[in-house]
Every structure is written in C-alpha cells, then in structure tokens.
mmCIF file as gemmi writes it, N, C-alpha and C atoms, coordinates in Angstrom:
data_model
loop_
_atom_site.group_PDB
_atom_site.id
_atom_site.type_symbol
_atom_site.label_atom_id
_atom_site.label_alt_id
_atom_site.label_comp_id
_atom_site.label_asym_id
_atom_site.label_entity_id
_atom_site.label_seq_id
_atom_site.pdbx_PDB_ins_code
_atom_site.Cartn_x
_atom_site.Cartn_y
_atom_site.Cartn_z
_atom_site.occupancy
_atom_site.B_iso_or_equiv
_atom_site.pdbx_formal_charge
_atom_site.auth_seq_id
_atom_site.auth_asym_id
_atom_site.pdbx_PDB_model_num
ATOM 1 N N . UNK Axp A 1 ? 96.069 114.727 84.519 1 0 ? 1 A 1
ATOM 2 C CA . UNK Axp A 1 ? 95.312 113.572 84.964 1 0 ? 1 A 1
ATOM 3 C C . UNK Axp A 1 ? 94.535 112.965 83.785 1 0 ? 1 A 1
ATOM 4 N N . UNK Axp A 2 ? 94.019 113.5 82.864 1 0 ? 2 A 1
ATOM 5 C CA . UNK Axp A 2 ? 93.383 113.464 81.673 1 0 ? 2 A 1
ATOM 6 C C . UNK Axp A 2 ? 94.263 112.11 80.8 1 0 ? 2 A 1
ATOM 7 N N . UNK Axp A 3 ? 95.377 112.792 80.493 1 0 ? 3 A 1
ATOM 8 C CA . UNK Axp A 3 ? 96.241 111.985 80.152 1 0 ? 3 A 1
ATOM 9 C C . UNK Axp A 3 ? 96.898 110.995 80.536 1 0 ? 3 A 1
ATOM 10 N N . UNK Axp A 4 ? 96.403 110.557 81.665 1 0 ? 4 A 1
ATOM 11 C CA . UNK Axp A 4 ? 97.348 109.285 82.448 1 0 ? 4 A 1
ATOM 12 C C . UNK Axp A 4 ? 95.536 108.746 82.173 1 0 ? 4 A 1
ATOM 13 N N . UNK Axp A 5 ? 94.504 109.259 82.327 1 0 ? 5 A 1
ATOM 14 C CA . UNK Axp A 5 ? 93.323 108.324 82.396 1 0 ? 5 A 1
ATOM 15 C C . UNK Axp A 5 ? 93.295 107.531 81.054 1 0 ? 5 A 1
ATOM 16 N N . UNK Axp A 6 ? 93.67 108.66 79.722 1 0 ? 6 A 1
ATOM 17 C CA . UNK Axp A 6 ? 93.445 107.979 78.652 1 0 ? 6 A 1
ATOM 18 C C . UNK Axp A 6 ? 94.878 106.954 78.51 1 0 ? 6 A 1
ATOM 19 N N . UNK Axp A 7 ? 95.756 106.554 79.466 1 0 ? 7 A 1
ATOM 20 C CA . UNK Axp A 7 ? 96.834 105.338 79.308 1 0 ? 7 A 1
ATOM 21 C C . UNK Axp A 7 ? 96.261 104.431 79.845 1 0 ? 7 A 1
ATOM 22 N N . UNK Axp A 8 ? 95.878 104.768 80.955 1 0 ? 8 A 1
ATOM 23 C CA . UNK Axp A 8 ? 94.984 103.485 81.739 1 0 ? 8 A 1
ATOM 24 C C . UNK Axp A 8 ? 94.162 102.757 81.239 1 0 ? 8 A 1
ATOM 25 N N . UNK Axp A 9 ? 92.592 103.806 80.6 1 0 ? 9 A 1
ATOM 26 C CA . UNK Axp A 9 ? 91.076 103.199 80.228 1 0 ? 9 A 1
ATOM 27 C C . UNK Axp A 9 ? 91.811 102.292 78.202 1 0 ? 9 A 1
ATOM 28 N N . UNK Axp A 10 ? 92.434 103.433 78.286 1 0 ? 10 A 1
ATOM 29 C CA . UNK Axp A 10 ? 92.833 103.227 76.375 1 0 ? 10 A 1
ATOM 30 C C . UNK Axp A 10 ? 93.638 102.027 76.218 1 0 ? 10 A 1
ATOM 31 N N . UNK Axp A 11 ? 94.552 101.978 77.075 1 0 ? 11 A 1
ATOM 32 C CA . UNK Axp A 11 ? 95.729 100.901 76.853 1 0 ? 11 A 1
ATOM 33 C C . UNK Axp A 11 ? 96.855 101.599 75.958 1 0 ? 11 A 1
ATOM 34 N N . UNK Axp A 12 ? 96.622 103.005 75.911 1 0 ? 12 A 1
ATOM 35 C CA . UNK Axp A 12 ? 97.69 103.578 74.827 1 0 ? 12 A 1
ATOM 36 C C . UNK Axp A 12 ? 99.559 103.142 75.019 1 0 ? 12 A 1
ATOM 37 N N . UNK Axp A 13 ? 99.5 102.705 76.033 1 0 ? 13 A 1
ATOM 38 C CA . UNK Axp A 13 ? 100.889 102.108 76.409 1 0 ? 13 A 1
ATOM 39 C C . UNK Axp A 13 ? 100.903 101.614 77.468 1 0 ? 13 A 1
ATOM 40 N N . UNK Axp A 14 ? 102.095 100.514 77.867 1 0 ? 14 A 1
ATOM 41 C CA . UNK Axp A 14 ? 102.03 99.838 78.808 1 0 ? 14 A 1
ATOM 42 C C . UNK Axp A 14 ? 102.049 100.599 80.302 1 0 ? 14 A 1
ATOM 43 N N . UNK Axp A 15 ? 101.508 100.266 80.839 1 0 ? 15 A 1
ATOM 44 C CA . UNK Axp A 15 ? 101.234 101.298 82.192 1 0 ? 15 A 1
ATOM 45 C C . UNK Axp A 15 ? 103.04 100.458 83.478 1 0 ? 15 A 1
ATOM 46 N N . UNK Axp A 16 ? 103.713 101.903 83.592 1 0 ? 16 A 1
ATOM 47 C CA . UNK Axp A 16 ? 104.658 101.515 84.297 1 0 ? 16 A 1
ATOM 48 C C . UNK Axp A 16 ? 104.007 101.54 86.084 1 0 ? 16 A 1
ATOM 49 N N . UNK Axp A 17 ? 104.128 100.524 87.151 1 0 ? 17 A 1
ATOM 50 C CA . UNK Axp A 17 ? 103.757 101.226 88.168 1 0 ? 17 A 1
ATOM 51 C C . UNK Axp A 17 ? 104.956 102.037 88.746 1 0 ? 17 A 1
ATOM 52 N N . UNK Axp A 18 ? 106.24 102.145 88.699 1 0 ? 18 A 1
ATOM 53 C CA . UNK Axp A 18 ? 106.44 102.894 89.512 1 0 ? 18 A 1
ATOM 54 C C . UNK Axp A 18 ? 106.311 104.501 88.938 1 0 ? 18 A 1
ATOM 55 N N . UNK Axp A 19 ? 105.692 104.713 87.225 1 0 ? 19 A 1
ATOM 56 C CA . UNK Axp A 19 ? 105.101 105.737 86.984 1 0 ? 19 A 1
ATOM 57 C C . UNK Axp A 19 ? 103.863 106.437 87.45 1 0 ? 19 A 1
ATOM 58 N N . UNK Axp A 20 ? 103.248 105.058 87.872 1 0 ? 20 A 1
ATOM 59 C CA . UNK Axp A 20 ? 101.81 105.319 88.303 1 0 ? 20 A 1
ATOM 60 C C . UNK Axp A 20 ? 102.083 106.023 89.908 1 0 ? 20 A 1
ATOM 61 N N . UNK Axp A 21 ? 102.774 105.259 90.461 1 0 ? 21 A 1
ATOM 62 C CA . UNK Axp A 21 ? 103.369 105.65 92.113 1 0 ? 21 A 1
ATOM 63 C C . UNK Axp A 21 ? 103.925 107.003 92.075 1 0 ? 21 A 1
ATOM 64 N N . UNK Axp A 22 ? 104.511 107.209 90.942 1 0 ? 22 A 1
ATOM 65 C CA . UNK Axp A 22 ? 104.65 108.525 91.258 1 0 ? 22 A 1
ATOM 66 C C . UNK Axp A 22 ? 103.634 110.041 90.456 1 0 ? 22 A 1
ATOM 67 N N . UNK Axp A 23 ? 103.124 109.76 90.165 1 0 ? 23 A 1
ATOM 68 C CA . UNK Axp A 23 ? 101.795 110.084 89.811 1 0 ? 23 A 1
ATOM 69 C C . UNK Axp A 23 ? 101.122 110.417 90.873 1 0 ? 23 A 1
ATOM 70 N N . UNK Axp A 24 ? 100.636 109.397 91.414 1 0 ? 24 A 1
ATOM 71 C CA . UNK Axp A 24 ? 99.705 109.524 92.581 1 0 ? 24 A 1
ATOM 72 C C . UNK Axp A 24 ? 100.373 110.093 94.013 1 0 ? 24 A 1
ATOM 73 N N . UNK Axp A 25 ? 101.877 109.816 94.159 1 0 ? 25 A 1
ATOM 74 C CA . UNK Axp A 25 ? 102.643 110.376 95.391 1 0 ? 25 A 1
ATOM 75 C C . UNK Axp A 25 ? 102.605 112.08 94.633 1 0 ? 25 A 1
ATOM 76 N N . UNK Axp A 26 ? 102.825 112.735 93.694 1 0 ? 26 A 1
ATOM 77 C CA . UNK Axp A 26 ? 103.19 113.898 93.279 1 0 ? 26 A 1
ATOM 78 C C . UNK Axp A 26 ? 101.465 114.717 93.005 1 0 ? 26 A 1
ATOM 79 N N . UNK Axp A 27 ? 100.503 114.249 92.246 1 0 ? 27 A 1
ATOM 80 C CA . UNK Axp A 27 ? 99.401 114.819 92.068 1 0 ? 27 A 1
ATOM 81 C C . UNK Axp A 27 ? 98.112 113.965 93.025 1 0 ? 27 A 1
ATOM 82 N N . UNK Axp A 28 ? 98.247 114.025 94.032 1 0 ? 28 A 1
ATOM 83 C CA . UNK Axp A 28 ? 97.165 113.251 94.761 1 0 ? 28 A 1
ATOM 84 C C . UNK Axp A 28 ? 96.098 113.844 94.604 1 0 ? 28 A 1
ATOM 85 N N . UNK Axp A 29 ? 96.508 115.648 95.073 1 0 ? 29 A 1
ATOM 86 C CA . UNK Axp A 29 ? 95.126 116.061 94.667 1 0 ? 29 A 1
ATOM 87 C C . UNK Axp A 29 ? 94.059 116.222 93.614 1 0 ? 29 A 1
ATOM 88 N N . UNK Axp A 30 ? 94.799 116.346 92.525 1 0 ? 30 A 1
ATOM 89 C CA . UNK Axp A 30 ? 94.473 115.852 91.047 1 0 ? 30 A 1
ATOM 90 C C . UNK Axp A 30 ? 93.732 114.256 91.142 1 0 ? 30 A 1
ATOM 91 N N . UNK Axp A 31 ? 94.39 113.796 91.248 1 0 ? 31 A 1
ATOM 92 C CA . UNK Axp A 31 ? 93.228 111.865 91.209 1 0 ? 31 A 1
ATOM 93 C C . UNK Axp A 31 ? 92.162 112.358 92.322 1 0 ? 31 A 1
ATOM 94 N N . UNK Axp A 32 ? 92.417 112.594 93.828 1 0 ? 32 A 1
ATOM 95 C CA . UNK Axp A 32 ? 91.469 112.635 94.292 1 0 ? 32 A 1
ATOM 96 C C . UNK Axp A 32 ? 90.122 113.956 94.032 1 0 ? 32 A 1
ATOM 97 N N . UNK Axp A 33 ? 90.206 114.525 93.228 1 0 ? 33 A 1
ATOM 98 C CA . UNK Axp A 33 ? 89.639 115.575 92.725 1 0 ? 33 A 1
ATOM 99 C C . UNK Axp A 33 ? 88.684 115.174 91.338 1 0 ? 33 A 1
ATOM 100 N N . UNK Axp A 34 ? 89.531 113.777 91.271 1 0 ? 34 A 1
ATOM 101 C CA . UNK Axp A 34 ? 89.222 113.047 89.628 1 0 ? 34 A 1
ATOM 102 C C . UNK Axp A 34 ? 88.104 112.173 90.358 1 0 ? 34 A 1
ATOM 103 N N . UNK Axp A 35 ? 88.672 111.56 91.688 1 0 ? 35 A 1
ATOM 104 C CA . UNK Axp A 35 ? 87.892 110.167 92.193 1 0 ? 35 A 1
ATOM 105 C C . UNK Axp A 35 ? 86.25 111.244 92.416 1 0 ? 35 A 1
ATOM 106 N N . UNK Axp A 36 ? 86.548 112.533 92.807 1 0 ? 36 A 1
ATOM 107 C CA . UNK Axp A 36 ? 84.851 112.964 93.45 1 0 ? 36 A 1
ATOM 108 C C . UNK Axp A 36 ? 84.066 113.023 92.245 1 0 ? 36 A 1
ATOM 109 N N . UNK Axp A 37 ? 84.961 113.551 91.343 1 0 ? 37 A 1
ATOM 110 C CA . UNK Axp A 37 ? 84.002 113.978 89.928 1 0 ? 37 A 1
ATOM 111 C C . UNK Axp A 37 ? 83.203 112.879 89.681 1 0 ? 37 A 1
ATOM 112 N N . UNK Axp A 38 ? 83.983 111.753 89.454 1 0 ? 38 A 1
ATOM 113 C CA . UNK Axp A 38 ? 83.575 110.205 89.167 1 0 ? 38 A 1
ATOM 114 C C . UNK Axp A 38 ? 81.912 110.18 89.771 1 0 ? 38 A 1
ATOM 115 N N . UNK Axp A 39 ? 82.334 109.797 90.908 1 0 ? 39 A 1
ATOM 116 C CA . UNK Axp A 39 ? 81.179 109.375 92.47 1 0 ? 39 A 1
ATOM 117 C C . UNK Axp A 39 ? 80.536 110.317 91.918 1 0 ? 39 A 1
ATOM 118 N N . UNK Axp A 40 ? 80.605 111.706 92.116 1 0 ? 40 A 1
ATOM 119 C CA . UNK Axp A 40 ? 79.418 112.568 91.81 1 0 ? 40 A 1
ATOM 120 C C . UNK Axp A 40 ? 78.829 112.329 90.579 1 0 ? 40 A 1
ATOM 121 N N . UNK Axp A 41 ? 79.55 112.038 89.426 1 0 ? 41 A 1
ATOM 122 C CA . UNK Axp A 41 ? 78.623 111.76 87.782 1 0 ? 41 A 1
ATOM 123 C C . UNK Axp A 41 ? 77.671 110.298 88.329 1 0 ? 41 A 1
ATOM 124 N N . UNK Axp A 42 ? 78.34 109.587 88.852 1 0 ? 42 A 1
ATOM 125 C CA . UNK Axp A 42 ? 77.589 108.314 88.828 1 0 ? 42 A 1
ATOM 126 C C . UNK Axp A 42 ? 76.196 108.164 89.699 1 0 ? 42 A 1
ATOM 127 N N . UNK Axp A 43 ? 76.541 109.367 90.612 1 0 ? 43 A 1
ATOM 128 C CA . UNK Axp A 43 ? 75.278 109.348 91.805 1 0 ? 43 A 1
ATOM 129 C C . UNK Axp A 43 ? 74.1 110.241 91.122 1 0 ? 43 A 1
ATOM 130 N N . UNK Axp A 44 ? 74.213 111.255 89.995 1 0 ? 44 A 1
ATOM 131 C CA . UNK Axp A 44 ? 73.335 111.861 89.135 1 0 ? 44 A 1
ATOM 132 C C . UNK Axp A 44 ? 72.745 110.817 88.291 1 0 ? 44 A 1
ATOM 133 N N . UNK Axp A 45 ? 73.286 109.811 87.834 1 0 ? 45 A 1
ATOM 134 C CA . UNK Axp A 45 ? 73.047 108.756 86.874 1 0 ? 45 A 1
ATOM 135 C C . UNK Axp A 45 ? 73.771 109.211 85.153 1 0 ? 45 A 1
C-alpha cells in the first residue's frame, strides 16, 4: 500500500485505473486499514 501511495501523492508514474481497481478489489483491507490510520492521525492533529 506504501507503494501505490507514493504513485498516487508522488506522480512517480502515470496511475493506470484499471491497476488501481484492482488494487483496491484484491487489498481492500490494506487501503481500508490505510483510510483509519489517516482519520486517526488527523483527529490527533
């Protein structure tokens, strides 16, 4: 997940969606595990 964040935020290459689709169909729990971390850093400040 690390590595698909730094394609996304970085622009390190063109982002394919049906790479992204399968990304998210294969590691859901991974992003959604990524999405709490997020919410939780941001709600600490």
């Amino acid at each position: 997940m690390v590595a698909f964040r730094n394609v996304v935020v970085h622009r390190y290459l063109r982002v394919d969606p049906r790479i992204v689709r399968s990304i998210v169909e294969r590691d859901l729990g991974d992003l959604l595990a990524f999405v709490a971390a997020v919410e939780e850093r941001l709600r600490r400040g």
